[in-house]
C-alpha positions in Angstrom: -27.1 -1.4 6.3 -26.5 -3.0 9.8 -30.5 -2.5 10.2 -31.8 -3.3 6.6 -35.4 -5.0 6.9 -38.1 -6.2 4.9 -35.1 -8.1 2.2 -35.9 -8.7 -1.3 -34.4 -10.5 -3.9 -35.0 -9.2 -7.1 -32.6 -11.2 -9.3 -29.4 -13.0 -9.2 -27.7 -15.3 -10.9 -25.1 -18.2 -9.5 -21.4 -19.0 -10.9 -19.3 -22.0 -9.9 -15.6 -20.7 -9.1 -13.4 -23.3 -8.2 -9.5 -22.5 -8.7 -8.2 -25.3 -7.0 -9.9 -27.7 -9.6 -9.2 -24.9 -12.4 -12.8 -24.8 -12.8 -14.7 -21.5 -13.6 -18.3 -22.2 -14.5 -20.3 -18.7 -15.3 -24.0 -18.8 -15.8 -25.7 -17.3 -19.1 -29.2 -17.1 -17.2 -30.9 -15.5 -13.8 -31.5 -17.9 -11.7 -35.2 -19.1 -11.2 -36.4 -16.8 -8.0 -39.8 -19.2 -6.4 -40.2 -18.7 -3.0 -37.7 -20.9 -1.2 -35.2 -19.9 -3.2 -35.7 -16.3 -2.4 -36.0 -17.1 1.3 -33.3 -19.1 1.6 -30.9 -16.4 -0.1 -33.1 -13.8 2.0 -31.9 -15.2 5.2 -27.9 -15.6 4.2 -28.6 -12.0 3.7 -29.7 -11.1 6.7 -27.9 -12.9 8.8 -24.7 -11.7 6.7 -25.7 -7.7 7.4 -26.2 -8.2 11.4 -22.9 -10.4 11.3 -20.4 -8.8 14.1 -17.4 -9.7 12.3 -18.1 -7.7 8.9 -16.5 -4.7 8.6 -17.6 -1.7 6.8 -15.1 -0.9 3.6 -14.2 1.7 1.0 -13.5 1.2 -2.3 -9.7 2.2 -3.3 -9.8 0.2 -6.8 -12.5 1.6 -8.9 -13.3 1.2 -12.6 -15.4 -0.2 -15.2 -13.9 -3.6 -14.9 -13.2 -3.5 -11.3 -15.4 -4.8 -8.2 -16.5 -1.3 -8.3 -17.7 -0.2 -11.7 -19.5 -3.9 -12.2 -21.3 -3.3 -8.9 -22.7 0.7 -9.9 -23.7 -0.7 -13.2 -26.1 -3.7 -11.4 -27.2 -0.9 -8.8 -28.3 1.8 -11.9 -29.0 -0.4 -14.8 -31.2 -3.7 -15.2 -29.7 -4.4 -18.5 -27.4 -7.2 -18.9 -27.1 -8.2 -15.5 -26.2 -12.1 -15.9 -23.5 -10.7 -18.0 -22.3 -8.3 -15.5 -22.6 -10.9 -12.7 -20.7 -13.3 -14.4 -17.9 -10.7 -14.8 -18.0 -10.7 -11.2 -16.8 -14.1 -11.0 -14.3 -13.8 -13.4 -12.9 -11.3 -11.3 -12.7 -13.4 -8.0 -12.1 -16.3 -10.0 -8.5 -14.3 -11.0 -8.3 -13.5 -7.8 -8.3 -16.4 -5.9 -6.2 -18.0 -8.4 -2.9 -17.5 -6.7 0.4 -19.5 -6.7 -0.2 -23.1 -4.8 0.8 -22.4 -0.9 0.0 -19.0 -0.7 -3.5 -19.3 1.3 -4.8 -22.5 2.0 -7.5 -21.3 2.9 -8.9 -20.2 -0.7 -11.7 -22.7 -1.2 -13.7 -23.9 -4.2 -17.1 -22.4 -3.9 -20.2 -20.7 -5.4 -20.6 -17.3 -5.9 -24.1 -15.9 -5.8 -24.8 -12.3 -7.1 -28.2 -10.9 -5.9 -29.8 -7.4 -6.7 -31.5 -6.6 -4.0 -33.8 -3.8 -1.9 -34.7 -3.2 1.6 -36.0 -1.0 3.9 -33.8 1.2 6.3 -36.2 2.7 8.5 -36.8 5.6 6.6 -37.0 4.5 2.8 -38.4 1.5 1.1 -36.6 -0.1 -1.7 -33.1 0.5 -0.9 -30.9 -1.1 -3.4 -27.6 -3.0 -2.6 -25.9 -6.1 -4.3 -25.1 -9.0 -2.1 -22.0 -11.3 -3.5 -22.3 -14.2 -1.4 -19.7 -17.4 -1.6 -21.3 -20.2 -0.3 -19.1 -23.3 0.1 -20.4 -26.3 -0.6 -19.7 -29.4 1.9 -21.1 -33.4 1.6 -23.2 -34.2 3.5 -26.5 -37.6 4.3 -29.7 -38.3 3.7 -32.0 -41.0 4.7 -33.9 -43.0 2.2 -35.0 -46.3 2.3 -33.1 -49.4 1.0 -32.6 -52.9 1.8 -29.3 -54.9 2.8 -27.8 -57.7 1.6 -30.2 -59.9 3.2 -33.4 -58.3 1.8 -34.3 -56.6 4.7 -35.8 -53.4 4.8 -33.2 -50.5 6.3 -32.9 -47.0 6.4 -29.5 -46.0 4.4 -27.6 -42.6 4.5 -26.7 -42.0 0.9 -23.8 -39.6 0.3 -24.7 -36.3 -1.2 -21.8 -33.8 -2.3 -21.4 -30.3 -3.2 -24.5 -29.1 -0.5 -24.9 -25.8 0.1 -24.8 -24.1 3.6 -27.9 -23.3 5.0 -28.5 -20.2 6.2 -27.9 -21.4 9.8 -24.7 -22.0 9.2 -22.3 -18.7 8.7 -21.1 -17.2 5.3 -17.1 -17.5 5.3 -17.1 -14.6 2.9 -19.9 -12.5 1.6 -20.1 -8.5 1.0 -23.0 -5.9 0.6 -22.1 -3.3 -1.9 -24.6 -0.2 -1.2 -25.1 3.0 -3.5 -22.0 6.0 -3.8 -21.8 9.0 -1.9 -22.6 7.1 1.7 -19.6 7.2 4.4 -18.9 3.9 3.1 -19.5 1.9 0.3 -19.8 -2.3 1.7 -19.8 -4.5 4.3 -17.2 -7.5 4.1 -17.5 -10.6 5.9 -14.4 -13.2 6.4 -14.4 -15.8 8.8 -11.4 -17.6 7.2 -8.9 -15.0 9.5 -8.7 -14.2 12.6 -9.4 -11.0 14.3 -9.7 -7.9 11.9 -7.7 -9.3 9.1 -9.8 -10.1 5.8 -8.1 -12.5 3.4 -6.2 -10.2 0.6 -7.3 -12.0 -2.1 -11.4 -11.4 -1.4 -11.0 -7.7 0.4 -8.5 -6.5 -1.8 -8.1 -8.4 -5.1 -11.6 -9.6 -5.5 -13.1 -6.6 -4.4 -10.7 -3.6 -4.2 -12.0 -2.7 -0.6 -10.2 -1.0 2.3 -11.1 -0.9 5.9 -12.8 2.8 6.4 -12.3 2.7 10.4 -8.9 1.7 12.4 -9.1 0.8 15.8 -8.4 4.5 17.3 -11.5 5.2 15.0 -13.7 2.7 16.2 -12.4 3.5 19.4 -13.4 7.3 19.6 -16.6 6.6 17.7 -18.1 3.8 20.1 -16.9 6.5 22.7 -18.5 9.3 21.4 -21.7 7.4 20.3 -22.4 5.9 23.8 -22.1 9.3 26.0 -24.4 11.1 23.1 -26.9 9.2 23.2 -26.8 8.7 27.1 -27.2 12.4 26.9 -30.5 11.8 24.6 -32.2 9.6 27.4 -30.4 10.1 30.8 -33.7 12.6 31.8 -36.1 9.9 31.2 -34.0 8.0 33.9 -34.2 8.1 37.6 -31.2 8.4 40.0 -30.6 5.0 40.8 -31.0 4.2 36.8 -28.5 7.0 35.6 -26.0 6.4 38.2 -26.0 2.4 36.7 -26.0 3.5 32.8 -23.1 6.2 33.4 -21.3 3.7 35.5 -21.8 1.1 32.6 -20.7 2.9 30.1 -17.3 4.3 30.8 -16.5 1.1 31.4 -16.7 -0.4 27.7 -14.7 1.6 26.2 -11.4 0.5 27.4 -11.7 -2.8 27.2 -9.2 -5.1 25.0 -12.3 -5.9 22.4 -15.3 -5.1 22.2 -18.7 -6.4 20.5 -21.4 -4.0 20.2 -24.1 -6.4 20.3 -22.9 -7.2 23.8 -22.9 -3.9 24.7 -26.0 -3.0 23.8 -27.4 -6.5 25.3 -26.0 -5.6 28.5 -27.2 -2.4 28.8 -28.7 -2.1 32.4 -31.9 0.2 30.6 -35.2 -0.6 29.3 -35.5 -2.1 26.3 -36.4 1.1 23.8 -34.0 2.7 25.5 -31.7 -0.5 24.6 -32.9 0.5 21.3 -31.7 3.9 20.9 -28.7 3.2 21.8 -28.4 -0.1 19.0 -30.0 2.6 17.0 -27.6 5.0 17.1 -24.4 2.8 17.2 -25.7 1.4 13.7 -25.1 4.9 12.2 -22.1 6.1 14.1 -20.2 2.5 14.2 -21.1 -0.2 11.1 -18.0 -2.5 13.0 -19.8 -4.0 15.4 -16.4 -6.5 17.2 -13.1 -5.0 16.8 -9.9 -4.3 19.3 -10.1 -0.9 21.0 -7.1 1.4 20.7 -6.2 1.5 24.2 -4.1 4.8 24.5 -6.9 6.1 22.4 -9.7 4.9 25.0 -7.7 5.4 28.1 -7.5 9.4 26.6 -10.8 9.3 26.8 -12.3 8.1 30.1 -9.2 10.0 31.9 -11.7 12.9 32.7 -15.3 13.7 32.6 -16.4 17.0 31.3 -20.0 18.6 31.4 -21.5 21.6 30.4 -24.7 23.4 32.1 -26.7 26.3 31.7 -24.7 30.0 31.7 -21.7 28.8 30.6 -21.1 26.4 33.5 -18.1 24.5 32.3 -17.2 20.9 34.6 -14.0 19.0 34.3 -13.1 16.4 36.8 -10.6 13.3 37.2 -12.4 10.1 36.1 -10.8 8.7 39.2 -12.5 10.9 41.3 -15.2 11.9 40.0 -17.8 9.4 42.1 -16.5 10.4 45.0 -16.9 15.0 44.3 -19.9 14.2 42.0 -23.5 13.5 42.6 -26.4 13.7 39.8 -29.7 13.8 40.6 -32.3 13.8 37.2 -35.0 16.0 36.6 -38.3 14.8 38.6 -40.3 15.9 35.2 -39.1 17.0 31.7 -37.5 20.6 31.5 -36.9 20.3 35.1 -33.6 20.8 36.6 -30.7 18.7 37.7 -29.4 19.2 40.7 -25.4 19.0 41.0 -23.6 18.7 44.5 -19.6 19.1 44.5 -17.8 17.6 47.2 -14.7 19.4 47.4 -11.9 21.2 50.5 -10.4 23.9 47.5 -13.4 26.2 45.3 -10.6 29.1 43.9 -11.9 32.0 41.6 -9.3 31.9 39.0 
């Protein structure tokens, strides 16, 4: 989903839920798509997707009447979808609706629910459902007026209840994709800190769970990196492979990590950049999260290679610059050359 191009909105319909005022306000028609519309909910969608702090999530409540079974039915069916949108705000209407003091920071907002497609690189018309809640602030505009003289002025009239623009981030939005994938949504909070996604949207509005834990995401960004270093490091020269190896062991095990910034620091080309965002996308939809540090330093304790005839490496990652040096192939299917530095070579 992370790289989900070429957005459309196909329908959606928009519902007032406000439990602070104890006002729920469900819509009994689509909402009129013309072109800024649909670009303007385009772009919260995109920027929502590529947003580092949403995190990929499983459902663990299903049903007909859940998050869940209301989402399936707008995926497979184009019958009665106001109906079923609206049944979506009920449902996070309930949920937010909990005892005064519990979370301030449950807002009054709008929730829009958009069927949409896009293209993942490989298929056109990918369908996913996009719930976004866009809170509204006031804000000014200009217009002309006069003072209490008579004279002409420019005046900043008041307007409430504006909604963000797509430059501004989503507090809370989710991307519900079709079964049978390794997950089943994205969730974005930015009403908590860190990993933590307010219960009442993750869990009671939506019946999610996180799919990956930190020793997950951990071993995956891990994992991810060295295999596709292993995809490109022959294209590289010597200079460019020692940098790229160096590089990479050393993002692992640091407190917290944002892919992004991996990948932007990268000291490579920029399609081989690519590859490597490409590949992260698949193996890791989290793109910021704390590492697991036992996990990592598990990990990057020793280096171990494998080479033609059953050669078999393993070497301290403390030492390994020092009994190690790689030289690249000079052309495709050409072979590396390996020198060990070392006082003890035993035949066990």
């Amino acid at each position: 989903m992370r790289r989900f191009a070429d957005i459309a909105v196909k329908r959606a319909a928009v519902h007032v839920v406000a439990p602070k005022r104890g006002v729920l306000h469900q819509s009994t028609a689509e909402l009129q798509l013309d072109a800024p519309v649909k670009d303007f909910l385009a772009a919260h969608i995109a920027q929502g997707l590529v947003d580092s702090k949403a995190l990929a999530g499983r459902f663990k409540v299903v049903g007909q009447d859940r998050a869940e079974g209301v989402c399936r039915r707008v995926l497979t069916s184009d019958t009665d979808f106001v109906g079923r949108s609206a049944s979506l705000a009920k449902l996070l209407y309930d949920a937010s609706s909990i005892p005064a003091g519990t979370d301030a920071r449950v807002s009054d907002g709008t929730l829009v629910v958009a069927k949409c497609s896009a293209s993942d690189g490989e298929d056109q018309g990918v369908p996913f459902v996009a719930l976004l809640k866009l809170d509204p602030n006031d804000a000014f505009r200009a217009d002309d007026g006069v003072d209490a003289r008579g004279r002409p002025v420019v005046k900043l009239v008041a307007q409430p209840n504006i909604l963000p623009t797509p430059r501004e981030r989503l507090q809370k939005a989710a991307f519900v994709r079709a079964a049978g994938d390794e997950y089943d949504a994205l969730a974005v909070d930015h009403q908590r800190r860190g990993e933590v996604v307010s219960d009442f949207f993750l869990e009671g509005f939506l019946g999610l769970e996180h799919v990956f834990d930190a020793k997950d995401r951990t071993t995956r960004l891990y994992k991810s990196l060295h295999r596709t270093f292993d995809d490109v490091k022959a294209e590289l020269s010597s200079e460019e492979y020692a940098r790229l190896d160096q590089y990479i062991n050393g993002q692992v095990v640091a407190g917290r990590v944002n892919v992004d910034t991996i990948v932007e620091g990268l000291p490579a080309t920029e399609p081989i950049k690519g590859r490597f965002a490409a590949a992260l996308d698949v193996d890791l939809p989290d793109k910021e999260f704390d590492t697991d540090q036992v996990t990592a330093e598990q990990l990057v304790k020793r280096r171990r290679f494998r080479g033609d005839n059953g050669l078999l490496l393993t070497v301290s990652s403390s030492f390994y610059g020092d009994m190690v040096q790689t030289t690249p192939p000079a052309q495709a299917g050409g072979n590396w050359i390996i020198t060990i530095r070392t006082k003890e070579w035993t035949e066990k």
